[in-house]
NUDRENVO-647591 format. One record per residue (C-alpha): y, z, x; residue in three letters. Coordinates in Angstrom, 3 decimals, always signed. Each point is the difference from the previous one (the first is absolute). Example, Ala and Ser with C-alpha at 12.3 -4.5 7.8 and 13.67 -1.06 7.14 Angstrom:
% NUDRENVO-647591
<rec v="-4.500" w="+7.800" u="+12.300" type="Ala"/>
<rec v="+3.440" w="-0.660" u="+1.370" type="Ser"/>
END
This chain:
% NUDRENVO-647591
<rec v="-24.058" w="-63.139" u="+23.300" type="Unk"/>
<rec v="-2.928" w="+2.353" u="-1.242" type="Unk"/>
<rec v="-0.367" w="+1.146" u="-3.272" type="Unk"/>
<rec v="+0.642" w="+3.526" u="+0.863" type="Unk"/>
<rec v="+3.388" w="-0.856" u="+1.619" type="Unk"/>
<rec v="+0.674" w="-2.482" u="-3.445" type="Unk"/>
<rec v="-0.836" w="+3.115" u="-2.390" type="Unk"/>
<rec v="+1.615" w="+2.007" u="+2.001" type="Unk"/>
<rec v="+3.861" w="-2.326" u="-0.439" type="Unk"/>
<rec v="-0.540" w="-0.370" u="-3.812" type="Unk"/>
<rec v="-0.380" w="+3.583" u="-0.066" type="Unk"/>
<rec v="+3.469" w="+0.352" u="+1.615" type="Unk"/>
<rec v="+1.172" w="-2.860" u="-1.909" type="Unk"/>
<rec v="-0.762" w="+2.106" u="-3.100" type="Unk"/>
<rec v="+1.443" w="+3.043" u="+1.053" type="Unk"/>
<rec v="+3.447" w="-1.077" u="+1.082" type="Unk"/>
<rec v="+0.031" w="-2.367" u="-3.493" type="Unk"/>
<rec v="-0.791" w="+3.339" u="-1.814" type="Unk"/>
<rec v="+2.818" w="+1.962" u="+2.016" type="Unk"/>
<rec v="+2.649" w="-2.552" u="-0.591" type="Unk"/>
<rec v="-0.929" w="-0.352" u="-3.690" type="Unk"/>
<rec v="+0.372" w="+3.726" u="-0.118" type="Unk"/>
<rec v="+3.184" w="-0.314" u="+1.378" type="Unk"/>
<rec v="+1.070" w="-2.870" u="-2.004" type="Unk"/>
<rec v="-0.763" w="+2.381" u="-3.220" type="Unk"/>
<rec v="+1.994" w="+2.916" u="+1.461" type="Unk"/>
<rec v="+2.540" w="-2.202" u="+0.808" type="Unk"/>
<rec v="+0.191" w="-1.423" u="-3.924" type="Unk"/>
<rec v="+0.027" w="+3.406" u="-1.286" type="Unk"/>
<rec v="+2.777" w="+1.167" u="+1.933" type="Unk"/>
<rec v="+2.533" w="-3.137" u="-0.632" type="Unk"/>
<rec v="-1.344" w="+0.719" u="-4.227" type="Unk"/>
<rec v="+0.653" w="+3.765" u="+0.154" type="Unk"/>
<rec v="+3.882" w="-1.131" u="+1.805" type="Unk"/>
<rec v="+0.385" w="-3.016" u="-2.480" type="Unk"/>
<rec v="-0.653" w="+2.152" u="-2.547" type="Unk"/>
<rec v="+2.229" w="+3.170" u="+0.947" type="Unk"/>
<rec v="+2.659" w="-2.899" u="+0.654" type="Unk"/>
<rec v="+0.218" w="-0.858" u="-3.535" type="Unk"/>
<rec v="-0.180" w="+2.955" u="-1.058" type="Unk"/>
<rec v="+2.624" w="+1.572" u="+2.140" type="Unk"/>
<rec v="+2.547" w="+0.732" u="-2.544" type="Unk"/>
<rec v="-2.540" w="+1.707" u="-1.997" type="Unk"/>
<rec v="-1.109" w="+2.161" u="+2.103" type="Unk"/>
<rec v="+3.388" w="+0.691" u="+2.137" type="Unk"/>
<rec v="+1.035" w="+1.060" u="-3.849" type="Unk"/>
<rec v="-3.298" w="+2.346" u="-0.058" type="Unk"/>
<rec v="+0.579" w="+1.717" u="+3.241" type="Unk"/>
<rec v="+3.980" w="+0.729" u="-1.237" type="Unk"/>
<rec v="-1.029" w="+1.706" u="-3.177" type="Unk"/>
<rec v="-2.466" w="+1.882" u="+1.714" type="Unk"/>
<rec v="+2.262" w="+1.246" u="+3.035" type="Unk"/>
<rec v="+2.235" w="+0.579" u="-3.212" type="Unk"/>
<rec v="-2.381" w="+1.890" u="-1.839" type="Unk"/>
<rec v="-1.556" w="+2.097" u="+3.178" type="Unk"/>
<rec v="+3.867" w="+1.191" u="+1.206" type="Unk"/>
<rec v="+0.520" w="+1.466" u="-3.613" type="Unk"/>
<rec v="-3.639" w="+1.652" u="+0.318" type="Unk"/>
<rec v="+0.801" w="+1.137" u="+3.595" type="Unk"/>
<rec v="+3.457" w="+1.317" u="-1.153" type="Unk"/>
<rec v="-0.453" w="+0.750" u="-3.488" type="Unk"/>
<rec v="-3.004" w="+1.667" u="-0.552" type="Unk"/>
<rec v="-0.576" w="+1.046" u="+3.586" type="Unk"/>
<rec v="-2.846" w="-2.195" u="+0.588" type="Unk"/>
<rec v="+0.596" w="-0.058" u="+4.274" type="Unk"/>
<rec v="+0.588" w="+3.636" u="-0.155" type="Unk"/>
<rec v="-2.462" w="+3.082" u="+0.342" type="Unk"/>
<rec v="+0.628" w="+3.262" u="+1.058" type="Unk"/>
<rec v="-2.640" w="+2.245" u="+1.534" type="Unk"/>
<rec v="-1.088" w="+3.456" u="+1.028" type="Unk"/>
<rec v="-2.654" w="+1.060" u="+2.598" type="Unk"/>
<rec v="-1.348" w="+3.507" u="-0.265" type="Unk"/>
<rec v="-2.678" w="+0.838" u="+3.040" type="Unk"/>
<rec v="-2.768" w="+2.583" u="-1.453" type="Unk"/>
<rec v="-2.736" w="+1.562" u="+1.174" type="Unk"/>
<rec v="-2.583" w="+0.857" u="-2.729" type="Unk"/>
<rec v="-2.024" w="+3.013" u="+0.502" type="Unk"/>
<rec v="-3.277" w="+1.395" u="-1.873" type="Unk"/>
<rec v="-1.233" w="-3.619" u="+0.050" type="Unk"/>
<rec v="+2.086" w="-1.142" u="-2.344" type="Unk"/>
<rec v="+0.597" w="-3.252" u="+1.739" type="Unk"/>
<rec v="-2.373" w="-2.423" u="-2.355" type="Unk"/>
<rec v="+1.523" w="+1.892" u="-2.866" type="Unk"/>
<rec v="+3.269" w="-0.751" u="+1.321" type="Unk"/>
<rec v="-0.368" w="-3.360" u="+0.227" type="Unk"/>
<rec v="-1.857" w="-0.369" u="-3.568" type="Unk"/>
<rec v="+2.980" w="+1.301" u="-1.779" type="Unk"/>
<rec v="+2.586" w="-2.117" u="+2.186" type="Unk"/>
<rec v="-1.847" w="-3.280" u="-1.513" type="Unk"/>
<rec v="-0.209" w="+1.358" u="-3.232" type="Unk"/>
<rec v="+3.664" w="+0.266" u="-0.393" type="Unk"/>
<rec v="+0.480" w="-3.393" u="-0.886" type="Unk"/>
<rec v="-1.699" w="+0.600" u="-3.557" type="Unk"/>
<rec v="+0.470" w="+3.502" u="-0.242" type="Unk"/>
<rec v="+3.927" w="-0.235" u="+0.385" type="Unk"/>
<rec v="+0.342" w="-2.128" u="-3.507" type="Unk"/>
<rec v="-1.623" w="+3.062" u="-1.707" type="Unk"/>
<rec v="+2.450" w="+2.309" u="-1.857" type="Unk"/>
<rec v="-2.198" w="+2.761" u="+0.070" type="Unk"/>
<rec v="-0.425" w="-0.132" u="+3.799" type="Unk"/>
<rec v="+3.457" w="-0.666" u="+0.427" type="Unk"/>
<rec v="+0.268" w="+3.702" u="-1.454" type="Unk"/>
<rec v="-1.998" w="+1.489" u="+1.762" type="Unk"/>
<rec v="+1.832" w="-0.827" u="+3.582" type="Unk"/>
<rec v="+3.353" w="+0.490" u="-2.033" type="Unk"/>
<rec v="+1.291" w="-3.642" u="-0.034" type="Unk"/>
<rec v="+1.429" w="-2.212" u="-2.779" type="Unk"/>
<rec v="-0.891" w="-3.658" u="-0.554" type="Unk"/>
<rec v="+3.527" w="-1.148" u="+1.069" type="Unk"/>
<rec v="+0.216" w="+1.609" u="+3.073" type="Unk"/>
<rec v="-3.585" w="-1.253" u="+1.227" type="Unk"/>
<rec v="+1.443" w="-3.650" u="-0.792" type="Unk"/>
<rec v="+1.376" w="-0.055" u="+3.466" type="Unk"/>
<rec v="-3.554" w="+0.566" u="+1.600" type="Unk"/>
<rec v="-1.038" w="-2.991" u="+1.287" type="Unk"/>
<rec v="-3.553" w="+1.423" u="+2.101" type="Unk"/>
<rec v="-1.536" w="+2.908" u="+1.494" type="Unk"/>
<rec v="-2.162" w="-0.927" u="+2.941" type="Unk"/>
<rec v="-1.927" w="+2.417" u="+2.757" type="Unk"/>
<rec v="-1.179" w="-0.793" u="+3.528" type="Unk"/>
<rec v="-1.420" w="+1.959" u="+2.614" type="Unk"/>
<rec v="+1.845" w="+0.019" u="+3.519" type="Unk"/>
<rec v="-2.482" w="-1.626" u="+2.037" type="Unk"/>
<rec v="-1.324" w="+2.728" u="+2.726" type="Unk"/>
<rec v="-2.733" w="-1.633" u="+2.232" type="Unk"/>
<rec v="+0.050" w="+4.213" u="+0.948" type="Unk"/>
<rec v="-0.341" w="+1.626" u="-3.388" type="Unk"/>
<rec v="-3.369" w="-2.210" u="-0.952" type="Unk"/>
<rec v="-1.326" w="+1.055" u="+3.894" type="Unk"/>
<rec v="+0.981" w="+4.010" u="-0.827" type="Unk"/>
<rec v="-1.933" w="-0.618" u="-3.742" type="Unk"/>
<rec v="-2.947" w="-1.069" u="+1.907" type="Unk"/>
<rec v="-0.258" w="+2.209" u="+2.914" type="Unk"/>
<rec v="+0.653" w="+2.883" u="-2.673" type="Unk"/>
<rec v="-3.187" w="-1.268" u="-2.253" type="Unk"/>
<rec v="-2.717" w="-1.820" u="+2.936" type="Unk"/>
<rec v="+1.991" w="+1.172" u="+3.720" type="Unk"/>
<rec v="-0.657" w="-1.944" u="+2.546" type="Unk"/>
<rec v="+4.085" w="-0.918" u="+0.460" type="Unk"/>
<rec v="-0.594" w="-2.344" u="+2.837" type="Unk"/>
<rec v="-2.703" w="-2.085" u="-1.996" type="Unk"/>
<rec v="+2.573" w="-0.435" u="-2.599" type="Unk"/>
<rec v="+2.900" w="-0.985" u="+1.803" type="Unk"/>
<rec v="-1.879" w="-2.977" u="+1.541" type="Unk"/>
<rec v="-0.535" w="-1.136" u="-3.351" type="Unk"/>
<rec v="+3.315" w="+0.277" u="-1.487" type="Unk"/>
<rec v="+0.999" w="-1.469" u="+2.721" type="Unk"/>
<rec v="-1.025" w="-3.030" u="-0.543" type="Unk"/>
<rec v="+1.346" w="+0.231" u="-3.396" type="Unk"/>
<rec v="+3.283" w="-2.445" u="-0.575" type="Unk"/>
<rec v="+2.781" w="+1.409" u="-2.460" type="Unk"/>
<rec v="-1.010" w="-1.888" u="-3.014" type="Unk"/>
<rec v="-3.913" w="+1.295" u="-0.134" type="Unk"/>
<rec v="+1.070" w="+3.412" u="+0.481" type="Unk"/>
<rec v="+2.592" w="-0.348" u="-3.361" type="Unk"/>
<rec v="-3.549" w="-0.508" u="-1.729" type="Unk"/>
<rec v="-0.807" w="+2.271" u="-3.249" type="Unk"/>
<rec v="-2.653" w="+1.419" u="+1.882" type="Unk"/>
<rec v="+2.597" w="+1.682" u="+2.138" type="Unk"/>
<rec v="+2.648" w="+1.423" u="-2.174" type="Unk"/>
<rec v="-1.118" w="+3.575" u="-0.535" type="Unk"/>
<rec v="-0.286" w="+0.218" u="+4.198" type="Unk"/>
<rec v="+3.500" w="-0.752" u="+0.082" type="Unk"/>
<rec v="+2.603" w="+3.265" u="-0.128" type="Unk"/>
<rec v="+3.039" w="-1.275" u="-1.454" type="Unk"/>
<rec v="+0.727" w="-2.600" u="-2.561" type="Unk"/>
<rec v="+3.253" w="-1.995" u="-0.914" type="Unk"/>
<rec v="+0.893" w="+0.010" u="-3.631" type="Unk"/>
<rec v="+2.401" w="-2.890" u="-1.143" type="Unk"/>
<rec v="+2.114" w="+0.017" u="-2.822" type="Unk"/>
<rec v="+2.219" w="-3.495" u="-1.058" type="Unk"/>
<rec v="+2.695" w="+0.334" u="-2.836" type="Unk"/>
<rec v="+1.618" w="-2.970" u="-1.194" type="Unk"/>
<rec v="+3.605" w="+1.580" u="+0.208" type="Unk"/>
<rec v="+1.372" w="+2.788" u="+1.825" type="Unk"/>
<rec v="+0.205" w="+2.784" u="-2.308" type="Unk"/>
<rec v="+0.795" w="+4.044" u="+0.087" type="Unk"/>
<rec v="-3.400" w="+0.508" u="-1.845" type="Unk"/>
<rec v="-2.189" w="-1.997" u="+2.702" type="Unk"/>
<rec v="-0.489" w="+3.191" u="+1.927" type="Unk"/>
<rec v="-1.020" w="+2.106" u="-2.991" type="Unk"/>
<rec v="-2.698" w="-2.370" u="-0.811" type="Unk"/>
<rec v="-1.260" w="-0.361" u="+3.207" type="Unk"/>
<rec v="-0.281" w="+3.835" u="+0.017" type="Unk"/>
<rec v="-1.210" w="+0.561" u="-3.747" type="Unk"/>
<rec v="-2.692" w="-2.244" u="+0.798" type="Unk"/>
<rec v="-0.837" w="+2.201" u="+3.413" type="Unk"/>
<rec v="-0.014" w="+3.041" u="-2.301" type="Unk"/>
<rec v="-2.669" w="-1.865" u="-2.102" type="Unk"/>
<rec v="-2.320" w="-0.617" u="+2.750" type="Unk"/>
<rec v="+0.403" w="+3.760" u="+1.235" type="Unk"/>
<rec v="-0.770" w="+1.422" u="-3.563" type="Unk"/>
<rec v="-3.525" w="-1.549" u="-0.457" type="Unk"/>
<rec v="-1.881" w="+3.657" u="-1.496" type="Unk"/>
<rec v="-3.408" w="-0.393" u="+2.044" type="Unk"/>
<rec v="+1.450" w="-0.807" u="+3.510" type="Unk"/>
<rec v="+2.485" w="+3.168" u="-0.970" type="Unk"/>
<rec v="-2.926" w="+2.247" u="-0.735" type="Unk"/>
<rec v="-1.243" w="-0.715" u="+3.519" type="Unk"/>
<rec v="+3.092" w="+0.439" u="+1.616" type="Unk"/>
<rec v="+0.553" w="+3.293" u="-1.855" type="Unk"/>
<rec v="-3.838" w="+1.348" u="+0.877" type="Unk"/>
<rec v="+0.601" w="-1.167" u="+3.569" type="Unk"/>
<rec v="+3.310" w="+1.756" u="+0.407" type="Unk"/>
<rec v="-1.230" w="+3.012" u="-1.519" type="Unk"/>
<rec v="-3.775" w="+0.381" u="+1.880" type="Unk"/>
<rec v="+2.478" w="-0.946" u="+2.808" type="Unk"/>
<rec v="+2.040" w="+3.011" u="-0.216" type="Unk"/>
<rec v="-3.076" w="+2.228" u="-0.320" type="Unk"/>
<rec v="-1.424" w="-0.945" u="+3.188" type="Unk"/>
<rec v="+3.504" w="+0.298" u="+1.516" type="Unk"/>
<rec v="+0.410" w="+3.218" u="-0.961" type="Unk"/>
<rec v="-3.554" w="+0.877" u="+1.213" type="Unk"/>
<rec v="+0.681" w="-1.142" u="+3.143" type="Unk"/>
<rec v="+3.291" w="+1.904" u="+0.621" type="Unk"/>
<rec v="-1.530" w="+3.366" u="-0.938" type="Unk"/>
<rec v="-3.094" w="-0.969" u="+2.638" type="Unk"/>
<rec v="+2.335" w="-0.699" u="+2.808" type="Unk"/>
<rec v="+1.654" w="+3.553" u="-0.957" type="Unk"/>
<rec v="-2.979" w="+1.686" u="+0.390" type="Unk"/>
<rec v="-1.046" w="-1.534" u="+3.283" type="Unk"/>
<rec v="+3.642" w="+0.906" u="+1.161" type="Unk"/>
<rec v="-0.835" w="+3.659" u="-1.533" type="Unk"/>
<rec v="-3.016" w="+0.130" u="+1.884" type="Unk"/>
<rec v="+1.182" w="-1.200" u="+3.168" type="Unk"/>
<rec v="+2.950" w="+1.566" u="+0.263" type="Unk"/>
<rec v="-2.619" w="+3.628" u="-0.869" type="Unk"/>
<rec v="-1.413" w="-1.479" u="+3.009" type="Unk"/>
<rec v="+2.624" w="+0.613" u="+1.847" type="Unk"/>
<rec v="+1.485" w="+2.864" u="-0.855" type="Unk"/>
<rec v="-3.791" w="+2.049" u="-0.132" type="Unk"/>
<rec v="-2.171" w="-1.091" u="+2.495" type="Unk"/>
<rec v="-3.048" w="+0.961" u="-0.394" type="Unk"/>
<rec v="-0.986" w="+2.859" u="+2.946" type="Unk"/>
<rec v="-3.579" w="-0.684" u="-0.087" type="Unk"/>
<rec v="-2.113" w="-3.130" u="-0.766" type="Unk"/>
<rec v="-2.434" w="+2.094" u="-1.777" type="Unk"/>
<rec v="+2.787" w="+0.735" u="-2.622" type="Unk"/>
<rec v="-0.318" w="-3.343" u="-1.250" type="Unk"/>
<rec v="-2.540" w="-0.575" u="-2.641" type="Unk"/>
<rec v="-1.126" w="-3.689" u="-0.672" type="Unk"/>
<rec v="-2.243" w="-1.540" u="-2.257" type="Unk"/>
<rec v="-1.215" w="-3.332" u="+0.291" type="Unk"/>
<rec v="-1.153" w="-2.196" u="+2.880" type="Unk"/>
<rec v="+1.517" w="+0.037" u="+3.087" type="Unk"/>
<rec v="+1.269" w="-3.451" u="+0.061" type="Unk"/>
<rec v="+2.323" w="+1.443" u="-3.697" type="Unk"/>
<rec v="+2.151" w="+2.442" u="+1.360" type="Unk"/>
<rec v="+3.789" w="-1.028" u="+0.007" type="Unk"/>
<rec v="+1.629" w="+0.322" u="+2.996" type="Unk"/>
<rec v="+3.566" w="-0.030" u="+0.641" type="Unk"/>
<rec v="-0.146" w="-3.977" u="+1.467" type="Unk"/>
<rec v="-1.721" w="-1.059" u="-3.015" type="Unk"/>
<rec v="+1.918" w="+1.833" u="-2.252" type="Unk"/>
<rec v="+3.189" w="-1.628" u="+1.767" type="Unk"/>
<rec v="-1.904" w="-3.769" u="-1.013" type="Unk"/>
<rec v="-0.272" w="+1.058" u="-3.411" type="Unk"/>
<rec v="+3.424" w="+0.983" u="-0.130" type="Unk"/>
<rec v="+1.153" w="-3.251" u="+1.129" type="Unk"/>
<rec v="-2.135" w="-2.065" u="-2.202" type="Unk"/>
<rec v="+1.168" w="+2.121" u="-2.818" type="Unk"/>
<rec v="+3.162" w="-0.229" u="+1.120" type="Unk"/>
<rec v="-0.186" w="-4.180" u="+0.137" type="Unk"/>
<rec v="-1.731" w="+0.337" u="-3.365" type="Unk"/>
<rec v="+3.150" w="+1.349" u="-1.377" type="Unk"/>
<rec v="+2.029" w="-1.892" u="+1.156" type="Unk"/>
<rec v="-1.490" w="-3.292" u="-1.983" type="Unk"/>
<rec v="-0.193" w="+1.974" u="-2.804" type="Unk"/>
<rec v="+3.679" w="+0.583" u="-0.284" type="Unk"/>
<rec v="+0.664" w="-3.451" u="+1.052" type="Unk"/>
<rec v="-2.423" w="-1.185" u="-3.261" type="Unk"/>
<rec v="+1.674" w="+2.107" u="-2.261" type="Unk"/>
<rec v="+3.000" w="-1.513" u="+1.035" type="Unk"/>
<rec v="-0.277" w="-3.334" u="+0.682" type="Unk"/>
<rec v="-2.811" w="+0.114" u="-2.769" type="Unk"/>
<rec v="+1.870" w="+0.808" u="-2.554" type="Unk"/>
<rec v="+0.117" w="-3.579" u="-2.029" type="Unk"/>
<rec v="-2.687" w="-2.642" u="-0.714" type="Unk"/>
<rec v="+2.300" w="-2.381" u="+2.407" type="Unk"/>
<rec v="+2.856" w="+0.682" u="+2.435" type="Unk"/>
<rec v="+3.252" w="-2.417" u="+0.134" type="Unk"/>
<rec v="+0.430" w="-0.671" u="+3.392" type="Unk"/>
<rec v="+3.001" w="-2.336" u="-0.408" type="Unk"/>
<rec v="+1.849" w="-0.711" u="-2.554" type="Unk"/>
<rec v="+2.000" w="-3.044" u="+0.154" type="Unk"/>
<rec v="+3.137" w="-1.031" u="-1.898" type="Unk"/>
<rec v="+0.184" w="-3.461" u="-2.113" type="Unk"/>
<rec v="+1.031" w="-2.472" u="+1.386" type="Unk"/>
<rec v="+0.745" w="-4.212" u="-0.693" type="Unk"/>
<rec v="-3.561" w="-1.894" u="+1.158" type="Unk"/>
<rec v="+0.537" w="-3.441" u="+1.705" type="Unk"/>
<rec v="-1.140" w="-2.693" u="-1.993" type="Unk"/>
<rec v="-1.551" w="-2.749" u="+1.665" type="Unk"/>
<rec v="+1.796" w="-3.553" u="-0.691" type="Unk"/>
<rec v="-2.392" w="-1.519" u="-1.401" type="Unk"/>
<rec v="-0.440" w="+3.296" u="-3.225" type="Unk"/>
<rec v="+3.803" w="-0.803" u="-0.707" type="Unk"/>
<rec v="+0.411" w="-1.585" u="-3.225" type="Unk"/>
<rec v="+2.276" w="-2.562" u="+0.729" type="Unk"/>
<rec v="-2.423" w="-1.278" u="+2.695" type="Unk"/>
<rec v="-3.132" w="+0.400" u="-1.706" type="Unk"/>
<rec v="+1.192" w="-1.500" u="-3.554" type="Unk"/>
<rec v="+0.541" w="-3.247" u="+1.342" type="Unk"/>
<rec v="-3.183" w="-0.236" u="+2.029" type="Unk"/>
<rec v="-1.616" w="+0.449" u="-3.216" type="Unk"/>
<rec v="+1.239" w="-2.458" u="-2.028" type="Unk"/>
<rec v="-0.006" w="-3.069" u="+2.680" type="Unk"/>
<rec v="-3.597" w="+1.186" u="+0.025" type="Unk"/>
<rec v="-0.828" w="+0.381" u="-3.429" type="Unk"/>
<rec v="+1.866" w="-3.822" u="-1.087" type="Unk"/>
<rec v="-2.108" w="-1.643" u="+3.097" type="Unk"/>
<rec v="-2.932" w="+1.438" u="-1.160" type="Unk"/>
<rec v="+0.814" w="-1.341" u="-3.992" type="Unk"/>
<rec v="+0.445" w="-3.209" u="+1.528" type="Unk"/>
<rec v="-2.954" w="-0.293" u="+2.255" type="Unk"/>
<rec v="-1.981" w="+0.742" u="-3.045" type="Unk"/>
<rec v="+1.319" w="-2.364" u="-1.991" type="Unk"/>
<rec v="-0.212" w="-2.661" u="+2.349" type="Unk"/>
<rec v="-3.104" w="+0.746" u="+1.436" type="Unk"/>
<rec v="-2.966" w="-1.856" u="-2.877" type="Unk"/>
<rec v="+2.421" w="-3.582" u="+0.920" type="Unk"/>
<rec v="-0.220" w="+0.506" u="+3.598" type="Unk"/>
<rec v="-3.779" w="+1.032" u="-0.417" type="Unk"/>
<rec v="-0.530" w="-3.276" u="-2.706" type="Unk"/>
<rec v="+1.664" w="-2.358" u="+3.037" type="Unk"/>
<rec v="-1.648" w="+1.540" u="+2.662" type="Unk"/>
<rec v="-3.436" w="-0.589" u="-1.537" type="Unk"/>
<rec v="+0.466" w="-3.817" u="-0.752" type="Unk"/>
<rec v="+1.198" w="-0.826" u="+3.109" type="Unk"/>
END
């Protein structure tokens, strides 16, 4: 036998010595850890009964299992959207304050039953495509690239203000008659921030101006056309024009800029009605009792808990003999 081929067997020898001591370890810890859990069986049988115990009168008592929730679809206009979402995470702070609890016309019992206020946009691979076609074009460029896009990059930060509506979630710990107003008091809030109203007020109002400017052109060019018609002219050489050639209206163009005017309008009165508010409610859904997982019920999750917490106590304070023995042998 060479001493390649010799090398080569203790090598192996070594290896399948090192598995099965391996294995021979695993094997001791897992007969320990069931010696050890059958001693201590009554112990711990008694831990996970006073904690099933203790969860059921959580789950039933204080309504631990329970949570009741409200989803309100908006669609935030004026970019308000990051301010949106800055005062939905401020909540949790702001709400313990009396004075802000005064100014959206809520007491600090009521707000008890407020568990969280949390905002996400409705993923739209479409609405981040239409926010970049509107600001670079190129719509086909864009749509390759989102569409390579999987759900979860496109719920990125980077993303939210593309997105056109966004899901507002509110949890209450009980079901209550006053659930509603909060949810709405705390709406009003949002809609009554002074500089986003100024905006909305000088947009409404330059708004109406050009509205109004726009009606009283298309009345003239209906004037004039209709002067057209009823007084033709009986000679070209009546008509006096000044300007260049390529200037002078004619009754086609005048019937384009008509219809642009008339399209022109038309947005505006949909703006000053649909406008009208920093954000729209699209849908506004009634509360309703969440599912709760099994394992976020009390009387499951007590239990768990304490069989884990005692192991751990018990691993620790076992551990420095184990270590001691381990190292002299």
């Amino acid at each position: 036998m060479s001493t390649k081929e010799k090398a080569d067997e203790v090598n192996l020898s070594y290896i399948s010595k090192s598995i099965e001591r391996r294995f021979k370890n695993l094997l001791k810890i897992g007969i320990s850890v069931f010696l050890f859990y059958k001693r201590k069986w009554l112990l711990f049988l008694v831990l996970l009964i006073i904690g099933a115990i203790t969860g059921y009168f959580l789950d039933s008592g204080l309504g631990f299992s329970k949570k009741y929730t409200q989803e309100i679809i908006i669609e935030p206009k004026y970019d308000t959207k990051e301010y949106i979402y800055d005062v939905v995470t401020s909540l949790k702070t702001k709400i313990k304050d009396s004075q802000f609890l005064e100014k959206i016309k809520l007491d600090s019992n009521s707000v008890k039953n407020l568990l969280q206020v949390e905002i996400a946009p409705i993923i739209r691979a479409t609405d981040v495509l239409d926010n970049l076609h509107e600001k670079y074009g190129d719509k086909e460029y864009f749509y390759r690239i989102i569409e390579s896009y999987d759900a979860q990059t496109l719920e990125d930060i980077r993303y939210q203000n593309f997105y056109k509506y966004h899901r507002l979630v509110f949890h209450f710990r009980d079901k209550d008659s006053e659930n509603e107003i909060i949810s709405m008091n705390i709406l009003s809030y949002i809609r009554s921030n002074e500089y986003y109203q100024k905006i909305l007020t000088q947009t409404i109002k330059q708004t109406e101006i050009n509205l109004k400017k726009n009606k009283k052109t298309v009345e003239y060019i209906d004037a004039y056309l209709d002067k057209l018609t009823k007084l033709p002219l009986e000679n070209d050489d009546e008509l006096i024009v000044v300007g260049k050639e390529s200037e002078i209206p004619t009754v086609s163009t005048l019937l384009t800029r008509k219809q642009n005017l008339l399209n022109t309008i038309s947005t505006q009165e949909d703006e000053l009605i649909l406008n009208d508010e920093l954000f729209d409610i699209v849908e506004k859904g009634d509360i309703f009792l969440s599912k709760i997982t099994l394992f976020q019920k009390m009387k499951i999750l007590i239990p768990i808990i304490l069989f884990l917490a005692v192991s751990i106590i018990f691993l620790f304070k076992e551990l420095p003999s184990r270590l001691e023995r381990y190292i002299n042998s």
